[in-house]
N, C-alpha and C positions, 0 to 999 in steps of 0.2 A: 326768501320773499319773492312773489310774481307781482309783476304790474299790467297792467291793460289801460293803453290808449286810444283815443277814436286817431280818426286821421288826420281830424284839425290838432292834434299835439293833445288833450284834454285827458288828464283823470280820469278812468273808469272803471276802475275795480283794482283793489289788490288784498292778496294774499298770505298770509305767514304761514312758514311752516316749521318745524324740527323735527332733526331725529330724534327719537328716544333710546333708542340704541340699536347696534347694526339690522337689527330685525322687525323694528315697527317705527311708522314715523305718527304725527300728529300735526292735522289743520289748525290751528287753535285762530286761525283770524282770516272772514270773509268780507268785503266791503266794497258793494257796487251805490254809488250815489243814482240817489232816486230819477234821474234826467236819463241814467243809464240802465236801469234793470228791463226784463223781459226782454233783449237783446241777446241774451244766451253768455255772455259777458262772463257772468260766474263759472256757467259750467266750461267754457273753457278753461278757465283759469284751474278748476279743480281736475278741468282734465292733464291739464300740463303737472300741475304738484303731483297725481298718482302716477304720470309716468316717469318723475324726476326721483319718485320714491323706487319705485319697479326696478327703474334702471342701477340703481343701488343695491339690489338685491332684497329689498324691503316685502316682508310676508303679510305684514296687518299696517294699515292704515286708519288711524283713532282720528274722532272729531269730535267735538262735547258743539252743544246748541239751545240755547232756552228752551227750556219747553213749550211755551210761548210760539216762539218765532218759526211759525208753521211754512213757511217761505224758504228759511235756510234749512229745514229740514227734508223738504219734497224736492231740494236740490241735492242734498246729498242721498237720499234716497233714491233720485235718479241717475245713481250713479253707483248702486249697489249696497250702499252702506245701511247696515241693519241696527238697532239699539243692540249695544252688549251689557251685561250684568257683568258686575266684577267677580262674580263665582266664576264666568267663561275664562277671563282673563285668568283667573287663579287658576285654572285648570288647562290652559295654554303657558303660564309663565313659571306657575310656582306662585304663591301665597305672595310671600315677601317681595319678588320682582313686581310680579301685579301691581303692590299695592306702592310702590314706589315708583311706576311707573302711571300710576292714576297718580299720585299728588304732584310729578313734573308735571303732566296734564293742567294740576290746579281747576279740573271740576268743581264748581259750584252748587249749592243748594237752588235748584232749578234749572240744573241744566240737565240732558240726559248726554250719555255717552255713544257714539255713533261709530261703527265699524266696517271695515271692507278686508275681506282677507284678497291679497293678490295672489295668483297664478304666477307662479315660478317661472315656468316654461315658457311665455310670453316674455320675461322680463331678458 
């Protein structure tokens, strides 16, 4: 988990994350209260999870988002993260890990699945 506070001590934003195993992790929880967004608030916070992930040696980083929620998407999207289809996964993991690693995920009907592969070399 990441948190964000202002300087008065106040809530403003936090994060969940996990691994899914030594090689991919997953955002599954963004939340900046509305007093606090367009402050850039999130993507800090997302930039700290990808590099807590990096620093782990972590290759893909997953994030599911309503489809809907055009806001949490054009943040992870500014920040690399492309929609994946589970044929990519299956084709990066193996069939069976994919698909076990989409239900830890726990995606929903309406949500899409969002990716970033990281650079090794960096990490």
């Amino acid at each position: 988990m990441r948190a964000a506070r202002t300087e008065a001590g106040e809530d403003a934003g936090l994060l969940m994350l996990k691994m899914l195993d030594e090689t991919a992790g997953y955002v599954y929880y963004v939340a900046v209260p509305s007093r606090s967004r367009r402050q850039g608030i999130g993507g800090r916070l997302l930039d700290d999870a990808i590099s807590y992930f990096a620093g782990r040696g972590v290759q893909d980083v997953y994030a599911s988002v309503e489809e809907e929620n055009s806001g949490s998407k054009a943040l992870f999207e500014s920040r690399g993260f492309q929609e994946v289809e589970g044929s990519e996964m299956a084709g990066r993991y193996g069939r069976i890990r994919a698909l076990l690693m989409y239900r830890e995920m726990m995606v929903v009907p309406g949500e899409v699945l969002l990716g970033k592969r990281l650079d090794a070399r960096k990490a």
